[in-house]
N, C-alpha and C positions, 0 to 999 in steps of 0.2 A: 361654643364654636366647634365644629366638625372637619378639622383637616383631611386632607385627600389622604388612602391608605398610607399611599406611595411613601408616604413621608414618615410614617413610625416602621417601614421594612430597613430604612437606610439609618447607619448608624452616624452619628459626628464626626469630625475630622480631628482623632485623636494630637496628629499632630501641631495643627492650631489651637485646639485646646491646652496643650500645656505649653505650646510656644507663647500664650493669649495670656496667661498665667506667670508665666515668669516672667514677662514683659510688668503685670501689674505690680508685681510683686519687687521690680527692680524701683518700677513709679511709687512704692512707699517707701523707697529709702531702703532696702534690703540688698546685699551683697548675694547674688544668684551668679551664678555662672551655669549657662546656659548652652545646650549642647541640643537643641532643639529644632531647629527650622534647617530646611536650607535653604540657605539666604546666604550669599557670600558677603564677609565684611567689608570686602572694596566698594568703594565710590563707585559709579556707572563713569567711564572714561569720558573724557574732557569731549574728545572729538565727538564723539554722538550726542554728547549734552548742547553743543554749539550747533551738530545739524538740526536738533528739534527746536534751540532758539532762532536759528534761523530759517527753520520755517511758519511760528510763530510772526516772526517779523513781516514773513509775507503773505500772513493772513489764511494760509493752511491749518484755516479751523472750523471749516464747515463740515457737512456730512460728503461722504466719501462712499464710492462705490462698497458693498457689503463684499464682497470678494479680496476687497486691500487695494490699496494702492498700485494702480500697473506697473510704474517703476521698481517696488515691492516686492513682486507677483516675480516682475521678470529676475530680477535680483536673487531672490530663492531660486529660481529654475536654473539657473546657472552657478549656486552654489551647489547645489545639489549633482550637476553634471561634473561641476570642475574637482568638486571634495570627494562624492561617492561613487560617479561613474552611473548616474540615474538621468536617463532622456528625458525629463519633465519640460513640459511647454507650461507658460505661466497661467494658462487655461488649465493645468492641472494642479494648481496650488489655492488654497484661499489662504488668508489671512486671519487668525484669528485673537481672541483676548486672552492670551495664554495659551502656553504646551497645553493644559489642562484644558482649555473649552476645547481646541480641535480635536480632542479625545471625544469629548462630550459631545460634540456635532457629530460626530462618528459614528459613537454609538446610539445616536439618534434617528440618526440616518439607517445605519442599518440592522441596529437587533430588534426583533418584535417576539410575541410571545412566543413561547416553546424553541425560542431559537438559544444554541448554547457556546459560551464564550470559554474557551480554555486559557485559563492563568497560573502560570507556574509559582506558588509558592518559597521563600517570599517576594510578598510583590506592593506593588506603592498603592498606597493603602484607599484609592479612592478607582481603582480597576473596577471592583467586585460592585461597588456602590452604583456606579454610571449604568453597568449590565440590572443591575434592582429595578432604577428607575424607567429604565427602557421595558421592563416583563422579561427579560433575561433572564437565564442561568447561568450562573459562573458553573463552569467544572475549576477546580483546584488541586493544581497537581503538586503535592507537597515534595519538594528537592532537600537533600540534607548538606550538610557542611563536605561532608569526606566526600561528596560528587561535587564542592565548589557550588553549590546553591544553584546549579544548573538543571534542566530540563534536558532526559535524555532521548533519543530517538526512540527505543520502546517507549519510555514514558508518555510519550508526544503522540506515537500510533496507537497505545492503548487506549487512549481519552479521546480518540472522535469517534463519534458517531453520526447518524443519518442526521441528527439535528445540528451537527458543529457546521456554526457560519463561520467564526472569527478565531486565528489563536493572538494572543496576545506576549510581544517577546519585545523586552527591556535591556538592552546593553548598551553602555554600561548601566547595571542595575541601583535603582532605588530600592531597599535598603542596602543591601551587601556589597557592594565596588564591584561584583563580578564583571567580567566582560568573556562573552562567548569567544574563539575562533573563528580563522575563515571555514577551519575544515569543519567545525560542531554547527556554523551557522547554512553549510553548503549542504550539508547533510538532512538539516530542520528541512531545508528550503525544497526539496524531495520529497519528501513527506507529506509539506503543504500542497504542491503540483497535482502530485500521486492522488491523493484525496481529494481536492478540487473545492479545499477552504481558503479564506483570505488569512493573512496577515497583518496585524498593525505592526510596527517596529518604534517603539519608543528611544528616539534618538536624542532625550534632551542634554544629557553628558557627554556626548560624541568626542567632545572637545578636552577631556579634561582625563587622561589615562597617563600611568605612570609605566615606569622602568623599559620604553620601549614598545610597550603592548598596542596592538592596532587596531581601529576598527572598523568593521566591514555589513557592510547595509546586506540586508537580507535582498532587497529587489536587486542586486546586481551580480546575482549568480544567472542573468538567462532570462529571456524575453518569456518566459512562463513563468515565473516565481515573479516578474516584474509585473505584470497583470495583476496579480495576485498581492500586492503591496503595497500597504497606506503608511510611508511618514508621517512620524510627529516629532515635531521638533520646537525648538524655540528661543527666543534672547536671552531670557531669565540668568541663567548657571553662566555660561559664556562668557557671554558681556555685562555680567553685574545688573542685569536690568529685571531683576525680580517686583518691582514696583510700576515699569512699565507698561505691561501685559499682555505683551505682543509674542504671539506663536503663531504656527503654523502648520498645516497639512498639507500634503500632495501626493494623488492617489489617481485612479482610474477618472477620468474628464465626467460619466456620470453619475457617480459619486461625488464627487466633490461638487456638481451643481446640486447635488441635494443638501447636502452641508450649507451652499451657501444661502438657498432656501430657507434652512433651518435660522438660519444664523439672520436672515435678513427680518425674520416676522421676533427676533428673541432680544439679540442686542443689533442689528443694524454695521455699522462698521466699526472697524477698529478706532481709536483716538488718533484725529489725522497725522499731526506732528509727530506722536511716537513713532509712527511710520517713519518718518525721515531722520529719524535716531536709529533706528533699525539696518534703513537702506547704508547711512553711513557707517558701521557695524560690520555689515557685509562687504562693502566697497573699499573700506579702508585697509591701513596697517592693521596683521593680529597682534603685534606685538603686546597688547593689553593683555590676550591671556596668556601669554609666555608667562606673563609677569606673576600672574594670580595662581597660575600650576606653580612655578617656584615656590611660594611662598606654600600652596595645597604641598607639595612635594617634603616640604619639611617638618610642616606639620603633620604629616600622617606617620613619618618616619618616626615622631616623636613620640605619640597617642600608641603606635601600635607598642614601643621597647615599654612606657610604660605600665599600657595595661597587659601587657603579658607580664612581666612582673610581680601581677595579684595574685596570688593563691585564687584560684573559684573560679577564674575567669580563663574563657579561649577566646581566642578570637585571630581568624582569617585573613590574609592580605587582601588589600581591596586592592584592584588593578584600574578602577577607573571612579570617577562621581569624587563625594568628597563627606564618606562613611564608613564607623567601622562599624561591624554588625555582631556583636561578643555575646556571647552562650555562656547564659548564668546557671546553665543547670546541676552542676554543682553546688551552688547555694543555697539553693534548696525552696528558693520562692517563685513564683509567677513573677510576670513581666511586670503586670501592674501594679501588685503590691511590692516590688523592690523598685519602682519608679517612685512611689508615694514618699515610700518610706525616707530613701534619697534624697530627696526632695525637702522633707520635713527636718531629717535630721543633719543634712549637710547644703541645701539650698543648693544642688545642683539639677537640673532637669535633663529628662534623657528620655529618649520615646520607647515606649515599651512596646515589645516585641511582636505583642498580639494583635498591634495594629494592622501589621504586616501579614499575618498569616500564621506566625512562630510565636508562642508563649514563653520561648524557651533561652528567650534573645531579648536584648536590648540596641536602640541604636544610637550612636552617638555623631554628632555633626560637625566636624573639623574645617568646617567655612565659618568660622570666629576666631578669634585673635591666639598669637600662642601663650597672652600672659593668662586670659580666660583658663586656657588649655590646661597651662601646667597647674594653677588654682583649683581648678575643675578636679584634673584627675589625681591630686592631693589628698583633695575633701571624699573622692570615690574610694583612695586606697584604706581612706579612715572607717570608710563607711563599713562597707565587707570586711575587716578586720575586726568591726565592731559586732557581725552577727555570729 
């Protein structure tokens, strides 16, 4: 059999791979402690579980407009004006199956060959893959730690050119917890204008930032940079509904009918009921993630005193997400052969860094329990003591 090229340019999705792994490796009976997915350990809250049973009960199980749910639709357009100060009408939103597919409708939608997509370094590790499958080019702009893993204004004007369609900016970031400013994000938003490229804003962490720190949507610096600006967002991290797979976009009105184009000939609509888990999500108490930052909040306070602690290791405050992103370059191995090795000799799993962009990094996932945690970074301190 002869698979389409497309499919040996794009690599696997390192981090289901060894989330997929330590999951079997839990189902033989094996003590893993797992620092691998993000996936919050919380339940999906009681209230959105009873709005999807009750609409279940009334029979909201057919097929559903490809676009979402208009009560849905509108539900985000007004989350989006009352949280970020973003005009969206529900004609500028679709609904999709995950943060992750409204990426993918996106990039579907609008990168074609010789078009070029700028990605700041590190970054969530299926950006560069989506740009593959379209005939894209990722540019990749590698940030280091002592600039906070951020993407500077030269760096940002240095990297387009005649061919840049799209840049691509992540706060709070997957891997690092970074979270830009309003002044570093007012500044990008300049840049993009000035040059007359789009924007996506990966907002799927929005929700989950510590010590005070804010954050602030790219499209709401100014009815030019607003043009200019496609959200992604979604339930998953938020509201515990990583299993449900309801995301979202909302961007320029003909854009987003091509997305739902895309979206209508691939997967059709979202799953009706999780819609009405969703809408209740949106319309209700937040009190749920008060609860789950709490709980992110002490754990991260926890993860970060220990692993600085270890000889070999640095590692960054995260300010937002629910990751710390530690530089093993002091020990003297690549990401993935001190992931293996970890792995083998102390049954803890941790995604290595080259997933993301950095060889130089490991990442760990503090949306698991703190007794994991403290098991976890026990078995890590024995590890690297042991090379």
């Amino acid at each position: 059999m002869k698979l389409a090229s497309r499919v040996n340019q794009v690599k696997p999705s390192l981090t289901l791979i060894i989330d997929s792994k330590a999951k079997a490796m839990k189902a033989e009976g094996i003590d893993v402690c797992s620092f691998s997915a993000g996936e919050p350990d919380f339940d999906t809250p009681i209230h959105i579980k009873e709005a999807a049973k009750k609409a279940l009960d009334e029979g909201k199980t057919r097929y559903g407009p490809a676009a979402g749910e208009p009560k849905l639709r509108a539900a985000i357009a007004n989350k989006l004006k009352k949280d970020n100060g973003l005009e969206y009408k529900p004609e500028n939103v679709i609904v999709t199956n995950g943060g992750k597919h409204s990426l993918y409708n996106l990039i579907m939608a609008l990168i074609e060959a010789g078009d070029e997509v700028i990605i700041p370094s590190p970054y969530w590790l299926s950006y560069p893959e989506m740009v593959t499958l379209a005939g894209g080019k990722s540019v990749i702009v590698p940030t280091t730690i002592d600039n906070g893993y951020k993407i500077t204004p030269e760096q940002l004007k240095g990297a387009i050119t005649e061919r840049t369609k799209l840049f691509v900016l992540n706060s709070p970031s997957n891997p690092t917890g970074m979270v830009y400013t309003a002044d570093e994000i007012e500044i990008l938003a300049r840049i993009v204008v000035e040059n007359d490229i789009l924007v996506v804003s990966d907002e799927i962490y929005e929700k989950i930032l510590y010590d005070g720190v804010q954050h602030r949507t790219i499209g709401s610096f100014g009815p030019e940079i607003f043009a200019r600006t496609i959200i992604s967002n979604g339930f998953a991290k938020s509201y515990s509904m990583t299993g449900w797979r309801v995301g979202y976009a909302a961007g320029p009105e003909e854009l987003i009918k091509a997305m739902i184009k895309i979206q209508g000939h691939s997967t059709s609509n979202v799953c009706t009921f999780a819609q009405y888990g969703a809408i209740a999500a949106l319309e209700s108490s937040q009190e749920c993630i008060e609860i789950m930052l709490s709980a992110f909040t002490e754990r991260r306070k926890y993860i970060l005193e220990r692993v600085r602690a270890i000889p070999g290791l640095n590692c960054p405050t995260p300010d937002g997400a629910f990751y710390v992103f530690i530089n093993i370059e002091e020990i003297g191995l690549k990401s993935i052969d001190f992931c293996e090795k970890l792995l083998l000799a102390q049954k803890v799993a941790a995604i290595p860094g080259i997933a993301f962009g950095a060889d130089e990094c490991i990442r760990l996932s503090y949306a698991t329990g703190l007794e994991t945690i403290e098991k976890g970074l026990e078995r890590l301190e024995k590890f690297v003591a042991s090379l």
